[in-house]
Each structure stands twice: as structure tokens, then as C-alpha cells.
N, C-alpha and C positions, 0 to 999 in steps of 0.2 A: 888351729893350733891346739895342742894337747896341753893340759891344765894339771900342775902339780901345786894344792894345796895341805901347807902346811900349819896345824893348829897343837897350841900347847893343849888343849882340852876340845874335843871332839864328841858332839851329844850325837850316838846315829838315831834314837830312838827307837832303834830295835836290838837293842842289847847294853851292853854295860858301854857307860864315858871312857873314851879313849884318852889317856895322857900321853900327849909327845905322837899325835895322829898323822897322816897322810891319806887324801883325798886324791886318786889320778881320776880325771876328766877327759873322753875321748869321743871325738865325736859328738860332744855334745850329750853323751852318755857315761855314767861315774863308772869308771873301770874296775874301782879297789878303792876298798874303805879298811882301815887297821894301822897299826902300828908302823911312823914310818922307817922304824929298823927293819921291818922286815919286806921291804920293796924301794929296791932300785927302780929308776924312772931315768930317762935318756935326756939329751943334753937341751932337744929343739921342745920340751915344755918350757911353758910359762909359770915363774914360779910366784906363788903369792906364799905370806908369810899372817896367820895372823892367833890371838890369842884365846879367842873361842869362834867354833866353827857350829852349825848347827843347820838344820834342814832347813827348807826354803819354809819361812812363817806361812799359816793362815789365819785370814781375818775370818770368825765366821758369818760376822751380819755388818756388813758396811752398804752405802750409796755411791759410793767411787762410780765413774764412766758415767754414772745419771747425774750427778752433782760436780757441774765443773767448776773448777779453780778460780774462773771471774765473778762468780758469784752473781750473772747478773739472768734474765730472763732466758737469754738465748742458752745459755749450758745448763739448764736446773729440769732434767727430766724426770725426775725422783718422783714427783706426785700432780699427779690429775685429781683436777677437785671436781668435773664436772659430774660426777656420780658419786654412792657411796659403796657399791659394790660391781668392781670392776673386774676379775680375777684374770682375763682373758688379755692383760693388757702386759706384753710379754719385756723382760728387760733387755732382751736381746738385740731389739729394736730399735732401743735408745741410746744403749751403751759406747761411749767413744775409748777406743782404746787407745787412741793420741792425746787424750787430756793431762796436760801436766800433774795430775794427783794421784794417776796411775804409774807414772813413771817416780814420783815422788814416794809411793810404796815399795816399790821395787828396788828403790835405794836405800833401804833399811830393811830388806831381806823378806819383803811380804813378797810372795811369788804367787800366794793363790787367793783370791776372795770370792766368798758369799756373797753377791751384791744385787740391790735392783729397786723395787720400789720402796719407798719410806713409810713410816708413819706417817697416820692421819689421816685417813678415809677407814673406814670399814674393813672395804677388800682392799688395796691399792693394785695390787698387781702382780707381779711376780718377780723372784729373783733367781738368777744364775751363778754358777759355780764358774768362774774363768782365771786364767794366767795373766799375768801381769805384763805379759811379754810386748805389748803393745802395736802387734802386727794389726787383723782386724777383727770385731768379733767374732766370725766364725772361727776363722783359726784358731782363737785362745779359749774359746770357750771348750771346756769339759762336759758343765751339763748344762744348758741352753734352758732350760724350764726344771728350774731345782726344787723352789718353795712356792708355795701362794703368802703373801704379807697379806695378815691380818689384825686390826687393831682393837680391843677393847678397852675400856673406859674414857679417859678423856681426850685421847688420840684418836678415835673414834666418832666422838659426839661432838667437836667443835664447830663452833659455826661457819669456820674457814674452811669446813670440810662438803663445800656444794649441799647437797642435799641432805646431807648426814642427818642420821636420826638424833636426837637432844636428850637421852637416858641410856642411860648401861640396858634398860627393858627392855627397850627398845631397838636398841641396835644387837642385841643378842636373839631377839625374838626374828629380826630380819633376816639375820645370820641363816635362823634356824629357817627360817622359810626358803628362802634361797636352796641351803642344803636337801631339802625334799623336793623342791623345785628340780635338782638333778637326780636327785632317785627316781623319782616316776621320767624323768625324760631318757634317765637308763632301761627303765622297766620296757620305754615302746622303743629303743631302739632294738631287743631285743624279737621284739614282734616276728612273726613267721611269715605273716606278709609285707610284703617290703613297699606296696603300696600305702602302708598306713605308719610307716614310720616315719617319724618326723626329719629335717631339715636340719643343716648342721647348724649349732648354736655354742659360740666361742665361747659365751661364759661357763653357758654348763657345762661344756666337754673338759671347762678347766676344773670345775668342781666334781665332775666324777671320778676325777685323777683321784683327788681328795676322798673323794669316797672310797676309792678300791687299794687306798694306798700309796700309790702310785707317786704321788704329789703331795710331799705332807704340808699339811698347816704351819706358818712362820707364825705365831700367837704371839704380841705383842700386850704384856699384860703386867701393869706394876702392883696395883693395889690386890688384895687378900681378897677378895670378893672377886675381881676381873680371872685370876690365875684360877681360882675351883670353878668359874665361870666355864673357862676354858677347857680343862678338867672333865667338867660334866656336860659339854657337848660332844667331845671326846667318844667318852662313855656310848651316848646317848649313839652316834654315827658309826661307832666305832671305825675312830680317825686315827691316823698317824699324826701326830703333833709334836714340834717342839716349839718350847716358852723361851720368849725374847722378852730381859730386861728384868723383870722377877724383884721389883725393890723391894716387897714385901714375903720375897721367900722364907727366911726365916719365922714366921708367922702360920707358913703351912706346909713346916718342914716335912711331915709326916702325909702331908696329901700328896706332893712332887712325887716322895719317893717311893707310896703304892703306885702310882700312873707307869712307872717305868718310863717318865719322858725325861729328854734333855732337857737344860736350861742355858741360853746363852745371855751372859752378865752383860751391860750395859755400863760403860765405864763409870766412875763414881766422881769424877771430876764434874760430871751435870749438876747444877743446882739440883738441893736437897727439898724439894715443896713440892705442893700437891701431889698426883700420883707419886711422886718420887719421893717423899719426905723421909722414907728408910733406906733410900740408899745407903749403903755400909759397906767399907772394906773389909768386913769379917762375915759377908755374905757366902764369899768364894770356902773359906773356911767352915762354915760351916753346911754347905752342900757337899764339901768332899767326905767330912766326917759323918754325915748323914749315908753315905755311899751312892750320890747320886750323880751323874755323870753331866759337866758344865763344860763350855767352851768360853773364851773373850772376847769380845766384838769391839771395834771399833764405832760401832754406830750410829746415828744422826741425829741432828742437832738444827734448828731452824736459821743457824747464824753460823758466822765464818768462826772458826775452821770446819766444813763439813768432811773433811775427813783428819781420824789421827794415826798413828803408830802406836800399838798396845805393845809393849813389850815388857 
């Protein structure tokens, strides 16, 4: 059935707020976006009526479809602790598109999220871009292997985190060995003989994404030391990176915004302690006026609610 929606205030986001909007929907695809004086629409749409209309939300860093709604051992695929550096461990895999937290977004207009593994290991694993549509993951997914989740400082070194290394040195120092670990395993697969090239290896082929670009870095970094941390491996690899959660951004306002990287905020409803003790509602404000480009995550949380609504 054809879908005639009507909004007193219409955001398309690609051009100016429409006052007194009309949205036709055919097929499943938006027909006409504009003013609805100027489009008639036939009798057999369905009409909805409402006061602000706006493009389907995205979340950009959540755990939805790894983190289910019971809370209990059987829905909680978000984080493997049996390693510290996992990259190869894909969300795709895990993802339930029938979990009531997914259909629970989709009821507040989240239509797309960044989702997959959590903090707390090192590497955890990977996240995907998919639709909220709850058919199954392949269908809803967009992009099936979007980021590698990586944690520095204390999401990183805990000791709940299996093997995790127990210092910021240290798990950045692994990092880095890791990361040359897939350079030179790029350098032979290169080789001219093909008898001497190596065997396939999930981690590293996830980490050479990482290297070439391909697969950026989800950098998970609160304190002012973990973010230039970050920064300066960056640098060093020359990575594509974006920083997840940034409480102490304000502090290296001026480093974020030479890297030319993203920053996605971490709601500020988390207690305000350790890594996080500068969370601030005037963080978002001042990354914009700094001109650096941020997103809002809904993001995770060791305890219920594992997923929210940012709006």
C-alpha cells in the first residue's frame, strides 16, 4: 500500500526544513519529498499525520543484535575474553536480527546502526553497519565488516579481559607488534613465488584491511594519553581511524583536529570516574566549534540497559 505522510516540519537533510511537508512512499521507495500543497496523492494511500518527520536515525557505535535483551549468558555475544587481540572475529556471525532491542530501535526511528563488538579486550572484534529491518543478517546488513573495535586504557588492561596486557605500555606496545606482524605477512603474500607464500591467517588479513585502509580502526580511548595514543599509532601505520568515546577530548582539542579523524561521543549519562571522569555535555560543543566532525553512539555499558535511544 502507498504511504502518504504528512509533517508539520519535515528535516530532508539535504536541503532547507519543510513547513507543512508531504512524504509519498511507493513501493517501498520515497516518491516525492516537498511541500504538501504542491502534490496531490490518490485516495487507496495510507495516511499518517505527524509533527516532526525526519530521516530514518543512525546509531553510530552500539552492541544491539550481540547484546540481547535477557541479559543473560545465552544473548551476550558482544565480547570474547578468551584472547586479547582478536580482530578476525566477525559481528556478522553473532548478530540476531530477531532480538527484541533491535526491533525496540526501530520503534524510535533508529533504522541503521554501527554495531558489533564491545569494549574490553584489546582487539575485540569487528563491527557492522546493518538495518534494523529484522529479516536476517545478511539481508540487513549494508556493510558486513565496517570497523575493527579497539580498546585502549582501562578497557583494554582489565583483568576480566582473558589475557589482556595490565599497562597502557603494554597493550599499545602489543598493538604495535601485531600491526607489523601484518605488514611483513603482506610483504610475503606479495612474493612472486607462490610456493613461499604464506597460508591464510584471519587475523592478519583483518589487520591488513587496517593497514591499507580498507577497515578503519574503531579506537575506543577516554583519557588524554590513550586519544594521542591513538593519534600516534595512526601516524606511525598510517591508519584510517576513528575515536570512540573521547571524555577527555577537550584536553586535546587541538590534536583531534590536526588528525583529520572522526570522534564518536559516548553518552554522558555513564558515570563520571576513572577513564571517564570528564565526560561533559559541552564536549559535543566544543568539537563542533573546534570544526571537527563527531557523531552519537548509543554505546555499551556492562549492565542493563545495554542498548539506548540517543535522540
Amino acid at each position: 500500500m502507498p504511504v502518504a505522510i504528512h509533517g508539520e516540519t519535515v528535516h530532508t537533510m539535504a536541503g532547507a526544513t519543510i513547513t507543512d511537508g508531504l512524504i509519498l512512499v511507493r513501493d517501498g521507495k520515497i516518491a516525492y519529498v516537498g511541500p504538501a500543497a504542491d502534490r496531490m496523492y490518490t485516495a487507496d494511500h495510507r495516511v499518517i499525520r505527524a509533527k516532526v518527520v525526519t530521516p530514518g536515525l543512525i546509531d553510530a557505535r552500539a552492541t544491539v543484535g550481540l547484546t540481547g535483551i535477557l541479559n543473560q549468558p545465552q544473548d551476550q555475544d558482544m565480547l570474547e575474553k578468551s584472547a586479547p587481540v582478536q580482530p578476525e572475529l566477525r559481528a556478522l556471525d553473532a548478530y540476531n536480527p530477531r532480538d527484541p532491542l533491535v526491533a525496540y530501535l526501530r520503534s524510535f526511528g533508529v533504522t541503521t546502526v554501527n554495531t558489533g563488538h564491545a569494549p574490553g579486550t584489546l582487539v575485540s572484534g569487528q563491527t557492522m553497519v546493518v538495518k534494523t529491518l529484522g529479516r536476517t543478517a545478511d539481508q540487513d546488513a549494508i556493510k558486513p565488516a565496517a570497523m575493527t573495535a579497539v580498546s585502549l586504557g582501562s578497557a583494554g588492561t582489565t583483568e576480566q579481559a582473558g589475557k589482556s596486557p595490565g599497562t597502557r605500555s603494554k597493550a599499545v606496545a602489543l598493538l604495535r607488534a601485531e600491526l607489523i606482524k601484518a605488514q611483513e605477512y603482506g610483504r610475503k603474500l606479495q612474493t612472486a613465488d607462490e610456493a613461499k607464500r604464506p597460508g591464510r591467517d584471519l587475523r592478519l588479513e583483518t589487520l591488513l584491511r587496517a593497514l591499507d585502509g580498507t577497515q578503519p580502526l574503531l579506537i575506543t580511548a577516554h583519557r588524554q594519553q590513550d586519544i594521542v595514543s591513538a593519534l600516534r599509532l595512526a601516524r606511525e601505520f598510517n591508519l584510517r581511524i576513528v575515536l570512540d568515546g573521547c571524555a577527555d577530548a577537550q584536553l586535546v582539542l587541538a590534536e583531534i583536529k590536526a588528525s583529520g579523524f572522526p570522534v564518536i561521543l559516548h553518552p554522558t549519562m555513564q558515570r563520571s570516574f576513572g577513564d571517564m571522569e570528564n565526560l561533559s555535555y559541552e564536549t559535543a560543543a566544543a568539537l563542533r566549534t573546534a570544526g571537527v566532525p563527531f557523531a552519537l553512539q548509543s554505546g555499551y555499558e556492562s549492565y542493563v540497559p545495554k542498548s539506548r535511544v540517543i535522540l
